[in-house]
Every structure is written in C-alpha cells, then in structure tokens.
Steps between C-alpha positions, in 0.01 A plus 500: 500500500327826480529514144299122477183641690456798316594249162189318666266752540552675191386176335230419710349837440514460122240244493295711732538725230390245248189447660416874584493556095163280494321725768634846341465389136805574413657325130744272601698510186554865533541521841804255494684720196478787742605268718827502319553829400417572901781226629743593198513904633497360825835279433652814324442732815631263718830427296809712628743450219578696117246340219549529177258335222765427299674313803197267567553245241835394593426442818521154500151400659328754245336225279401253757279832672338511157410171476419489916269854404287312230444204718416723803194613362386218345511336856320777689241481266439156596627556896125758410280270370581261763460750792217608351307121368607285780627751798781638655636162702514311142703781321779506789507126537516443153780788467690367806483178487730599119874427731433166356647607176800702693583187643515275229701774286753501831559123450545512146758839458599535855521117583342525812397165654110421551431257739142261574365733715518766279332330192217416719482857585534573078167244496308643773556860357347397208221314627466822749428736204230240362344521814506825573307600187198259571194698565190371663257748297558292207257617243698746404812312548652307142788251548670723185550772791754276664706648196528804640708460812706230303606778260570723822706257672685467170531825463582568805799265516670595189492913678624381798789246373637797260498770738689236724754498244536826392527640852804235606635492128452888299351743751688712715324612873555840328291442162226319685249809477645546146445099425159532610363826325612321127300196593191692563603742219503224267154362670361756455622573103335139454203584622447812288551272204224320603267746541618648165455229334099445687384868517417473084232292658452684817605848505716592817350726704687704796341365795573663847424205702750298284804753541420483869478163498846453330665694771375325768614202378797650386710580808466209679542314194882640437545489872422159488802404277750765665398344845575188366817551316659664810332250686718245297823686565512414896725254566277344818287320318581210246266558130283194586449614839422863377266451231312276699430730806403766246258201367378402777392871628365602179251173504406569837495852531308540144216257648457696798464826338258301232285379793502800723445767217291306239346209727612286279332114586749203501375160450694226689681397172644889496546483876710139455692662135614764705615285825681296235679790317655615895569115550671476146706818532592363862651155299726633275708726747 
C-alpha cells in the first residue's frame, strides 16, 4: 500500500510542477525533454541487473515502450497546457477520470463483466470531466478548450491500459526500473525530434531554468510509474480497485495542493465535476 501513496503523490506533484513553469518562466517543451533524459538516468540507476544495448530489443516489451515513449510526451504536453489554461483540478480530473478506457479494454480482452452501476459511473465520469473544466471567468474561456482535457483523458487511458498490460503480461518486478527508463528514453528521443525539426525557426537556446525545470519534473515523474508498477504487483488489491484509489487520491490530492498553493477559485460547476468524478470512481468498484 505504501507503494500506492507515494504512486499518488508523485503524480499529484507533477501538476504542481506544471503550474510552477508559468510563475518561473520556464519552456515547457524543453523542460519536459529534460524531463526524460532526467527519469530515463533515473530508471537506469535504480535498475540492479546486467544491460546490454544489444539485449534491449529482444526484450519482448521493447517496441510497445517506444510507442508508450512517443505518446508520453505528446500527453504531458497537453496534461501542461491544461494545468496551465484551465488549472490544476481540471488536468487531474481529466487525467483520472482516463480508468474509463482501462475498463472497457478489461471487458473486451480480459472479459471482465460490467454491470449497471458501473456504466452509470462510465457516464458520470465523463460528464465529471465536462464539468470540471467550466470556468466562471469566461471571457477568456472558448468551448474549443474543452478539447484539451478530452485529449488528456484519452491520452491518459491508452498510458494507463498498456502499462496495465505490460506489467501483468511482459515485465518482470526485476526490469521495472529498466521498463521505465526506455519509455522516457524514447520520450525523450521524440521530443528532440521535435525541437529539431522547430529550432530552424526558433533557434534552441540552453536555458537554465528549463534544465532545472526538467529535473524537477523528472523524478517524480519516473517515480510515478515505478510506484505504480510495483504498486500493481501486490496481490491485496484487485486492478479496478487499485487504479481507482490511485484515481481518486490524485483528483483530490492535486486540487488541494492547486487551491492551497495557487488559490486556485472553483466555481460550483468545478466544485459539482469534481464531487462527481469521487462519486463515479466510487460506482464502478
């Protein structure tokens, strides 16, 4: 259970993160590839076994850490702009209320049954990220921002449903530091492409802010996914059960740390998204 909580707080502390870039003006695009390179040496220190290069491609969850790297940043840098357009609570309810998506894809490959109660909680969910995202200040506010957390709780749900899999069906306890520091290896090896591609434009400058911006977001950021892949090894808790504690701590821890460090202003629509995202996770137990 130990290993859930710190899972929990891990993630809750990267959006504080998220938001903490807009105060220090720190480049979010090149904070999150040192991001990567920070988690991926982070994953290497903490693995205890013989690695060879060579080795890594015939392991037999290399390909699927590739992929999982590529769509890792491309998700953070929306899990950003969220954090950082509508607040803290609507990033974490957006990216927690994504177990939607690991349920369905456990009733379609794992043929677990879904009953009433938890469809209504599949409908609330997604009527709790709607609300969540209102804001009252809406002069600023365009109904095309709703996009945003839609492409986070995608996002979101496709992460968690593979690294579901790949713990319980290719990763060893033992190659779970190893697992990790590819992903963000490959995460961050996108993200250099990118900025490759955009500094013709823009030439990249070394910015110190950036590089410690990247490692502050870097270590909780791997811990996050070791916390949770250990977290997914303990035989106490069932999957459903797990991923929605870890859910339903993020959400609420997250908005806490939002209102208490950033005095972030909830309208009653946020206030009710929110009470609806606990009340949804609640249903599908």
């Amino acid at each position: 259970m130990q290993y859930l909580a710190l899972s929990i707080l891990c993630s809750s502390f990267i959006f504080v993160v998220f938001k903490l870039f807009v105060r220090y003006h720190v480049q979010t695009l090149y904070a999150i590839i040192t991001n990567y390179v920070v988690a991926c040496l982070v994953g290497l220190f903490f693995y205890k076994g013989e690695l060879t290069i060579t080795s890594l491609p015939e392991k037999s969850w290399f390909w699927g850490a590739m992929a999982l790297g590529v769509l890792f940043i491309l998700v953070f840098n929306l899990m950003a702009a969220t954090s950082q357009k509508l607040g803290v609570s609507v990033a974490s309810v957006a990216t927690k209320m994504s177990f939607v998506l690991p349920a369905i894809l456990g009733v379609v490959l794992y043929n677990e049954q879904i009953d009433a109660i938890k469809l209504l909680g599949i409908a609330i969910a997604i009527l709790a990220v709607y609300l969540s995202s209102m804001k009252q200040s809406s002069g600023d506010f365009k109904i095309s921002m709703l996009l945003l957390p839609f492409l986070v709780f995608l996002g979101s749900g496709i992460i968690d449903s593979a690294i579901k899999y790949f713990q319980e069906a290719h990763v060893p306890e033992t190659e779970f530091a190893l697992f990790s520091a590819v992903l963000f290896f490959f995460a961050g090896c996108a993200g250099l492409l990118f900025v490759g591609f955009t500094s013709f434009k823009q030439p990249l400058k070394l910015n110190p802010r950036n590089v410690l911006g990247g490692i502050a977001l870097g270590i909780p950021n791997f811990f996050s996914i070791y916390f949770l892949l250990l977290a997914l090894g303990y035989n106490g808790l069932s999957t459903a059960s797990l991923f929605t504690a870890n859910n339903v701590g993020i959400v609420i821890l997250s908005t806490v740390l939002g209102i208490v460090l950033f005095q972030e202003k909830l309208s009653t629509k946020n206030w009710f998204g929110i009470g609806l995202a606990v009340i949804s996770i609640v249903l599908v137990l």
